[in-house]
N, C-alpha and C positions, 0 to 999 in steps of 0.2 A: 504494500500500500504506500502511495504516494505521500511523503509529509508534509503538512500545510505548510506555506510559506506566508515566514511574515506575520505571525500569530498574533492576536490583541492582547496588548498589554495589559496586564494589571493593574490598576485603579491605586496610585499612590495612599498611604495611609493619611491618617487625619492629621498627622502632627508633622509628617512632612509636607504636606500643602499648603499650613501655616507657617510652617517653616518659610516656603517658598513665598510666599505670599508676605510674610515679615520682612525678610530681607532684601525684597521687591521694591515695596514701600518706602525703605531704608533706600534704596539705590534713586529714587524719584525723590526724595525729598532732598539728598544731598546733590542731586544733580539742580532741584529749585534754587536749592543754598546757592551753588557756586553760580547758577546762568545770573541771578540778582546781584551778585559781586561784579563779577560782569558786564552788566548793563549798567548798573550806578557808576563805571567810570567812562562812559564809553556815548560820547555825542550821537544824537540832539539829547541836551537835558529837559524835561519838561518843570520849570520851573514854575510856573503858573498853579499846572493844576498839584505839583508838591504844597505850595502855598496854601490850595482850595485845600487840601486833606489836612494842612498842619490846624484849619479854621477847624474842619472837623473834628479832629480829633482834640482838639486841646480849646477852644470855646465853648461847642459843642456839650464836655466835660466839665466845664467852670463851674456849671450849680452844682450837680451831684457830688464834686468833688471839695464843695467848700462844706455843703452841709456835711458829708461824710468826716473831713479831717476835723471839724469843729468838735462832731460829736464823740471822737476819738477822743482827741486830748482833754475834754470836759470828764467823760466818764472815767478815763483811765487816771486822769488823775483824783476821782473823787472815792476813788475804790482804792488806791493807795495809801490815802492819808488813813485809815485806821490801823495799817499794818505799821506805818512809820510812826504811829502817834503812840503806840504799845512801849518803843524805846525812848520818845521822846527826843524823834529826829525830823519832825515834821519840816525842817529848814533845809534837808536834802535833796525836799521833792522837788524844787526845779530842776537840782541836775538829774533826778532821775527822771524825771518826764521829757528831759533834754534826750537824754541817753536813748532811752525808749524810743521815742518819736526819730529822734536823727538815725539813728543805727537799724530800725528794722520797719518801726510801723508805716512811716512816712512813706517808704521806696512800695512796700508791698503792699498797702492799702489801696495806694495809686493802682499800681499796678491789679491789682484782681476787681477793683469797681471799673479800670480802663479793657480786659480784659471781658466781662458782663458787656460794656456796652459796645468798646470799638470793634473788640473780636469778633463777635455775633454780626456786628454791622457789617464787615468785611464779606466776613463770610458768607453772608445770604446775599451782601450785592454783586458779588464776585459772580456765587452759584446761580443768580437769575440770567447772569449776562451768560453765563455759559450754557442755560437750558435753553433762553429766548437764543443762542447761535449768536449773539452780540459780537463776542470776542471772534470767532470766526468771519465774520463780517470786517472787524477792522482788520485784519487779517489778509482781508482781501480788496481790502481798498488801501493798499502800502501802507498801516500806519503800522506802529511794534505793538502789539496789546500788554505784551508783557512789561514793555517798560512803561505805559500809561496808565496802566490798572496798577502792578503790582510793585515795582519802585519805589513811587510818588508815595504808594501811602505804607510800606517799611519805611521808608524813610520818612516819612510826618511821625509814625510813632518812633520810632528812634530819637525824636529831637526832641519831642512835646514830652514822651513820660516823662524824662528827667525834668522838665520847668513844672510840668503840675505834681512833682514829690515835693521838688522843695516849696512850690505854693504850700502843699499839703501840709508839709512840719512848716508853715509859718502859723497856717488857721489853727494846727492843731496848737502849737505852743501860747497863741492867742485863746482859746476853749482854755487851757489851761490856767491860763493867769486870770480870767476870770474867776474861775473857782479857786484860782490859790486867794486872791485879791478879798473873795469875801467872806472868808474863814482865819485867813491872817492875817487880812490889811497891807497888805506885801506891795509895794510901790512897783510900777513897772520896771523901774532902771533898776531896780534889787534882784528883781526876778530873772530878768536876762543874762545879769551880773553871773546868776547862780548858774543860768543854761550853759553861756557860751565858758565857764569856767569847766565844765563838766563834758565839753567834748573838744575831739582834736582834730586836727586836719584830715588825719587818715578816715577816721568816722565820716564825715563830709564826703571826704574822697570814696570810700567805699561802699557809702549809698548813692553816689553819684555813676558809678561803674555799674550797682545792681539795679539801677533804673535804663538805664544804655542796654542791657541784658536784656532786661523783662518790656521794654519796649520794643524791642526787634525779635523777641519770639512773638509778641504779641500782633505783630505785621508781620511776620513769616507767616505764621499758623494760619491765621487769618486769610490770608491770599490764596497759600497750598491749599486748604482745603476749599474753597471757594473758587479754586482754577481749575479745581480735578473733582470737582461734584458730577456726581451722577447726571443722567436725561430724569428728566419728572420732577412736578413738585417737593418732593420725600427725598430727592437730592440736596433740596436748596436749603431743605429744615435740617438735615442733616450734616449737610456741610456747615451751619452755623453753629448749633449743639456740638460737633464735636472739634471747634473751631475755639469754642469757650473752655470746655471739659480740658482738651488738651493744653491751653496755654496757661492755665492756671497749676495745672499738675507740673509742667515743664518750668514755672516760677519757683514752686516751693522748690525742686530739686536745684534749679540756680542760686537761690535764698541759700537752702543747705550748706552749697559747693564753696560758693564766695564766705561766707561766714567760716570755716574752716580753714580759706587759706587766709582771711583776716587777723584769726586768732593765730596761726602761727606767724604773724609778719608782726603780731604786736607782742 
């Protein structure tokens, strides 16, 4: 008897298709990474509509982001004075609302309320243009979609997180000295006296490096998943949802990473 030629293969297991499938993914995303390094140095620049996205992203965010640092530094520091007032160090608490606020809440508060609104924004306008065939269309009418969708606004968030952190640790150290102000009667020029005594350059510096971080996953993610959404509506909610899910998870592990190598550099 003749033997078949060419017989059908076997149907891969389940953990090797994810496999395959994972480090797929992994090869589409760093190939996103590097074509965006790319295109950001590499004429025509679109400086306009970088401009329109920096309004987006960073006015756009002004209310939510003041009421949010406000109520930050109000609560956190009204939750601290019974712990300090137990040793009878209640005069600490601006350097430590300083400490707080500059070293971790300020960069990632920013970052996970910009991440809620700009993330999810990206990603669903990105995923419409790509189900409505939008991007295909400039495409074909010579323009780059990728450097006018995708560029412009990594780079709006790359520039705005960092200025709405530190708006952020302004309002919130502002919340704070209210409630310091009327439980101690604490004069403004004391209070700052006590803040800017209680952190260093490197502090500054190193929530200034993890806002530059968590604003540029936050425009990566956002794009990727918004350039590579599916056909159908359930694409476009999808590519937003896991546009937020992801940049928020990939923050805390940059928080982690940076705060590690801070502590060993101090």
């Amino acid at each position: 008897m003749d033997q078949i030629e060419n017989p059908a293969k076997a149907p891969k297991p389940v953990v090797t298709r994810k496999l395959d499938k994972f480090f797929l993914t992994l090869y589409e995303i760093t190939g996103f990474i590097s074509r965006f390094f790319k295109e950001a140095f590499l004429p025509p620049f679109e400086f306009k509509e970088t401009i329109r996205q920096c309004y987006q992203v960073g006015y756009r965010s002004l209310a939510l982001i003041t009421m949010t640092g406000f109520i930050t530094g109000l609560v956190f520091t009204k939750q601290s004075r019974p712990s300090l007032e137990n040793f009878g160090a209640v005069s600490w608490l601006p350097g430590l609302i300083s400490i707080a606020i500059v070293r971790a809440l300020a960069p990632l508060v920013t970052a996970l309320i910009a991440a809620g609104k700009v993330g999810s924004n990206i990603g669903a306008e990105l995923g419409s243009m790509k189900v409505t065939e939008q991007i295909d269309a400039m495409e074909v009418s010579a323009t780059n979609p990728f450097k006018f969708l995708v560029v412009t606004r990594v780079l709006a968030t790359t520039f705005m997180i960092p200025i709405l952190a530190m708006y952020t640790g302004f309002v919130g150290l502002i919340g704070s000295f209210i409630n310091v102000n009327q439980n101690e009667q604490t004069s403004l020029a004391t209070f700052f006296e006590g803040v800017f005594s209680s952190i260093s350059f490197l502090d500054i510096f190193s929530s200034l490096i993890k806002s530059i971080l968590f604003g540029f996953t936050i425009g990566i993610v956002g794009c990727y998943q918004g350039y590579h959404s599916e056909k159908g509506t359930e694409g476009v909610g999808k590519a937003a949802n896991t546009a937020v899910v992801a940049s928020m998870f990939l923050i805390f592990i940059e928080e982690t990473i940076v705060v590690q190598i801070v502590a060993a550099i101090r």
